[in-house]
C-alpha positions, -999 to 999 in steps of 0.1 A, spaced: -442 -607 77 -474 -588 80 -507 -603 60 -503 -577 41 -468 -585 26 -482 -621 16 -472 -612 -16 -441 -614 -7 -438 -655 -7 -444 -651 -48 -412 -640 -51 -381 -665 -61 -357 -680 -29 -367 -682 7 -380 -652 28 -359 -646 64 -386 -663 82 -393 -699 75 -402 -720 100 -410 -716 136 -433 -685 152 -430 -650 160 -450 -618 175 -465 -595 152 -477 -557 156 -509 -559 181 -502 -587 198 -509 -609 165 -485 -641 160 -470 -655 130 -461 -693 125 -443 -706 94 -432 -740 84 -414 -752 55 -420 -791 47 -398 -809 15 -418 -834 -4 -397 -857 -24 -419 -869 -52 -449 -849 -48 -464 -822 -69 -481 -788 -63 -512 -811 -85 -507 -838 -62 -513 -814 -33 -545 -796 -48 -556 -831 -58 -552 -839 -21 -574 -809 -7 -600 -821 -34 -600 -862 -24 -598 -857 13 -632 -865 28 -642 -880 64 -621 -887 96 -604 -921 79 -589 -906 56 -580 -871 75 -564 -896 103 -540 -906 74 -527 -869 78 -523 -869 110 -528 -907 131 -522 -887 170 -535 -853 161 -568 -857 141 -599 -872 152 -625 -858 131 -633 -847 94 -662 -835 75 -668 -806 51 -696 -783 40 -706 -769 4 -680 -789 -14 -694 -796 -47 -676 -823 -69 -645 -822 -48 -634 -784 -53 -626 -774 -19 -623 -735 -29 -656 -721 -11 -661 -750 5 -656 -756 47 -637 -781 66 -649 -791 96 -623 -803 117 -616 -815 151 -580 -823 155 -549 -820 186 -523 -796 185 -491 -817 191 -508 -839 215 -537 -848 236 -524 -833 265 -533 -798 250 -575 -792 245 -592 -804 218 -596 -776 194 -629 -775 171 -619 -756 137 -638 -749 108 -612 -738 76 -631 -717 51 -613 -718 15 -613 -694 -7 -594 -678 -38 -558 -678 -40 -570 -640 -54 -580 -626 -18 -545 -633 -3 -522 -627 -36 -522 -601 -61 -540 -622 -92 -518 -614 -119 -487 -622 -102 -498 -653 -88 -508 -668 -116 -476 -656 -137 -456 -674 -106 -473 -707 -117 -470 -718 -80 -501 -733 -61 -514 -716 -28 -543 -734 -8 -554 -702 13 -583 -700 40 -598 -684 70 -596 -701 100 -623 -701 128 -638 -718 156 -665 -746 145 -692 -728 153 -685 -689 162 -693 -660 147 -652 -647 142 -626 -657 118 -597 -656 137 -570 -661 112 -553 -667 76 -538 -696 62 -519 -708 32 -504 -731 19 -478 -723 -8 -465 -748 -26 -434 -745 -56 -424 -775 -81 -388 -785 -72 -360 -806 -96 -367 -837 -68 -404 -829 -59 -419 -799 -44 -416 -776 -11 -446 -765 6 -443 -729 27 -469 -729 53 -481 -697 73 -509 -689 94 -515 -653 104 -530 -658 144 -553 -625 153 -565 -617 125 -602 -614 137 -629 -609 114 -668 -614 112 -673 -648 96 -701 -636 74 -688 -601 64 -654 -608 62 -653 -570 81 -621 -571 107 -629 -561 140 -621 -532 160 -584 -531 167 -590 -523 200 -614 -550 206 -591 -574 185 -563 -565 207 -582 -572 238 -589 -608 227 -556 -616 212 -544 -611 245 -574 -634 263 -567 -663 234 -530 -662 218 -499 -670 234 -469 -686 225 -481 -722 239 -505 -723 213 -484 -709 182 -456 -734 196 -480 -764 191 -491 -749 158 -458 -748 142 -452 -787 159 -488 -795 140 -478 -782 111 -443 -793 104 -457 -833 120 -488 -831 96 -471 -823 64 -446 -846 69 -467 -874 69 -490 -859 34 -452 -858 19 -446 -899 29 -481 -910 18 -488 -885 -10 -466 -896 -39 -479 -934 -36 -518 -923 -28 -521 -900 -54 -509 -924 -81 -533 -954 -69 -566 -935 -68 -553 -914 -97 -539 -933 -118 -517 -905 -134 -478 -918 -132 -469 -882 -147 -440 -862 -126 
């Protein structure tokens, strides 16, 4: 599953690939992870993107993996156009400490906008990049459905995807390439997917009793 089929997850059912990681053309990588949440709601979720804030409360996420939280540009708690700046493990502290800043954006520049909001699903979607370089170096989203008992969240992140941060412009495939080969591996996607499936797991525990205390809302 290309970035460019990410319509694709708007469709009803499950796709062949669901969880773990796989090579894509280029040398690009693909990890998925699918994460039930009895309980929870695809509002819950976006309410959680929009209350998160500094490192106590992003530790909540993730107590091994996560050490520090802040964001940039959020106004009033939207988090679309806003930054995360994260500092966080990849399935342990024996791997390096990887400085991350997550740019939101419009569920619009990943999906076709018509058909995702006729799907009535929520997708949390961002470009993913070092702190503090120049390069994007990768998609995100977060696609969540209602369910009967809760919802399901369908991660994916798109690895080599390497544009300029500023631009948006992708770089040379030739260039691209070159450093997906330097930077991405499977050690790396491996922890991802490990992240991923750990760190969600947790947001579905916590979520459902969070969300009603600071809400208020006892709605389902």
């Amino acid at each position: 599953m290309e970035f460019s089929d990410a319509n694709d997850l708007l469709k009803p059912g499950y796709l062949a690939f669901e969880s773990g990681y796989k090579d894509l053309a280029g040398g690009k990588k693909l990890v998925a992870a699918l994460t039930r949440m009895p309980r929870c709601r695809a509002k819950m979720v976006h309410w959680w993107f929009s209350w998160l804030g500094g490192t106590d409360q992003y530790k909540l996420w993730h107590p091994r993996d996560h050490v520090f939280s802040d964001w940039e540009n959020r106004v009033d708690g939207n988090y679309i156009g806003a930054s995360h700046l994260v500092q966080e493990y990849l399935a342990g502290s024996d791997g390096p400490l990887h400085r991350l800043r997550i740019d939101f954006h419009e569920p619009s520049e990943t999906f076709d906008a018509a058909a995702y909001r006729a799907g009535g699903a929520l997708a949390v979607c961002a470009r993913i990049g070092e702190m503090e370089a120049p390069v994007h170096h990768g998609r995100m989203v977060h696609f969540v459905r209602d369910t009967d008992y809760g919802c399901e969240m369908r991660s994916r992140f798109w690895l080599g995807l390497l544009a300029d941060r500023q631009t948006g412009t992708l770089l040379p495939e030739h260039v691209a390439i070159g450093l997906r080969k330097q930077h991405l591996n499977d050690e790396f996607a491996r922890r991802l997917h490990q992240h991923a499936t750990e760190e969600m797991g947790y947001l579905a525990e916590l979520l459902p009793i969070l969300y009603r205390q600071v809400t208020g809302d006892d709605s389902f």
